[in-house]
C-alpha positions in Angstrom: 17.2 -30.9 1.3 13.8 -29.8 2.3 11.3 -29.5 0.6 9.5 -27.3 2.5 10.0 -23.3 1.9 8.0 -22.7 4.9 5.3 -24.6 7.4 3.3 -21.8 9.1 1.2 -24.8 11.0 -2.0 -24.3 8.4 -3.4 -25.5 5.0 -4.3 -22.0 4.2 -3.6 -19.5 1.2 -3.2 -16.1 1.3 -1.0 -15.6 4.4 2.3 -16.0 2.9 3.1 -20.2 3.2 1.0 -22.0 0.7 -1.2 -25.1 1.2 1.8 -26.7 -0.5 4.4 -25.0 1.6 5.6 -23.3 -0.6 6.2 -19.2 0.4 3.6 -17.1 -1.9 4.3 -14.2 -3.7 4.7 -10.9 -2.4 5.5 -12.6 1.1 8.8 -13.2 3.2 8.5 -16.0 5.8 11.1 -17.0 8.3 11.5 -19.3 11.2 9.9 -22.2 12.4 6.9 -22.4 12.6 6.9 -19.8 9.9 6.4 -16.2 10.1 5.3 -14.3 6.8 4.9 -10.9 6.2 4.1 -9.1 2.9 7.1 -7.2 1.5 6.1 -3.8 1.2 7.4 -1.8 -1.7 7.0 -4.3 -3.6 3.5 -3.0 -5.7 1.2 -5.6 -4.5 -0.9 -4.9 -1.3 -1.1 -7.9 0.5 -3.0 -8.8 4.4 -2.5 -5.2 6.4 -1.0 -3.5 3.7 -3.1 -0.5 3.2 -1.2 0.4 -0.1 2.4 -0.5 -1.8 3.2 2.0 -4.6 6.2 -0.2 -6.0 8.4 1.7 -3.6 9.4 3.0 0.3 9.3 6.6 -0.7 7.9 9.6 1.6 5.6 12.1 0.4 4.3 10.1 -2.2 1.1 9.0 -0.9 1.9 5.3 -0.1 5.2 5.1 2.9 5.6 1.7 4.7 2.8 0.7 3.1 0.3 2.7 4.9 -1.9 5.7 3.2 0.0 9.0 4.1 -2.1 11.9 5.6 -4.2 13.7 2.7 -3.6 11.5 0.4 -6.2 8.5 -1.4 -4.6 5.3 -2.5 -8.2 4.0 -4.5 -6.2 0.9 -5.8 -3.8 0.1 -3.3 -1.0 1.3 -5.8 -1.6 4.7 -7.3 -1.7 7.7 -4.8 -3.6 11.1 -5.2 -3.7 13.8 -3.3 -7.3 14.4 -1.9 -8.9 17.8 -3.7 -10.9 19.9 -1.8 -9.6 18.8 1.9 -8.0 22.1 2.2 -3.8 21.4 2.7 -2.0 21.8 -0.8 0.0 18.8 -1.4 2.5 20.6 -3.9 3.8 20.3 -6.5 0.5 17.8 -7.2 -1.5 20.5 -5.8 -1.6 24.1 -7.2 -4.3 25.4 -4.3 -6.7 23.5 -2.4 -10.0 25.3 -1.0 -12.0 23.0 1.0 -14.3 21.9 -1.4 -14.4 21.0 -5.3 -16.6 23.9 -6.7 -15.0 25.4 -9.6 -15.2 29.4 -10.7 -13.9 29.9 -6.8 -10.6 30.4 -8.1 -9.4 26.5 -7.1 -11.6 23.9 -9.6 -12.1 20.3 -8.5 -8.8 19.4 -9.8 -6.6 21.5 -7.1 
């Protein structure tokens, strides 16, 4: 028995195989040496992850972990629509104008 849940070749933290070894969280690491990438979907942005929304679902901002077109991921995690960019994102959007003025008919909420 090993005990040794990964060996990645460094001391370092943060990249998936512990100073100790041991396979971080938010990380899957396989082979040796080991190779660890974050899970994605699981609601914590780790290295290239630009977001993870606690889920692989389209059209909701956040899909494979990258930010989707239109869309602002301030967190990492929650997802808006960007107001004033001028493509309604519906059903978050009700109209989108091209800018944030309100009493134009679309307010800076969309």
């Amino acid at each position: 028995m090993s005990l040794e849940d990964c060996d990645d070749h460094n001391s370092e933290n943060e990249d998936g195989c512990d100073q100790n070894c041991l396979i971080e969280v938010g990380w899957n690491c396989e082979n040796e040496p080991s190779e660890c990438f974050p899970i994605c979907g699981d609601g914590l942005v780790k290295d290239y992850e630009e977001c993870d929304d606690n889920n692989n679902d389209e059209f909701d901002g956040c899909f494979e972990c990258l930010i989707e077109s239109n869309w602002e991921c301030p967190d990492g995690i929650t997802c808006n629509p960007i107001c004033g960019d001028g493509v309604i994102i519906g059903p978050f959007e009700e109209c989108d104008d091209s800018d944030t003025d309100n009493l134009d008919g679309c307010d800076h909420y969309c």
